[in-house]
Steps between C-alpha positions, in 0.01 A plus 500: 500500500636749766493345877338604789658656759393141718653313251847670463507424901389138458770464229828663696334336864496164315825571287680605796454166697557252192842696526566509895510869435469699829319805346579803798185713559682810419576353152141365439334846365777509251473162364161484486513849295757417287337132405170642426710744284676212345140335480322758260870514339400136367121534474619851206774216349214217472253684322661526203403290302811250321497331167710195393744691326550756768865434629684626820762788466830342486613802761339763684699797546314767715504903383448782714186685439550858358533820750215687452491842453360755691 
């Protein structure tokens, strides 16, 4: 389940103060974007659906994607 755009705020407002974080209003756009970002991130990851035998990767080693030809 993706959240809503009220949510994401709720979550970093109420995130923010269990941490004494000052967030600056200059910097607030950006979080907010990049959380909600991180937010459907994690709502792609959780609907796949896992089986008992499924097992973490032992290491993740990102790749570049291809160049892509014009």
């Amino acid at each position: 389940m993706t959240m809503t755009a009220a949510q994401v705020e709720a979550y970093v407002d109420a995130a923010a103060t269990a941490l004494d974080l000052r967030l600056r209003a200059d910097h607030r756009a950006g979080v907010l974007r990049y959380f909600g970002l991180a937010a459907e991130f994690a709502a792609l990851v959780e609907a796949v659906p896992l089986q008992p035998h499924d097992e973490p990767a032992l290491s993740f080693a990102p790749v570049s994607p291809p160049e892509k030809t014009r």
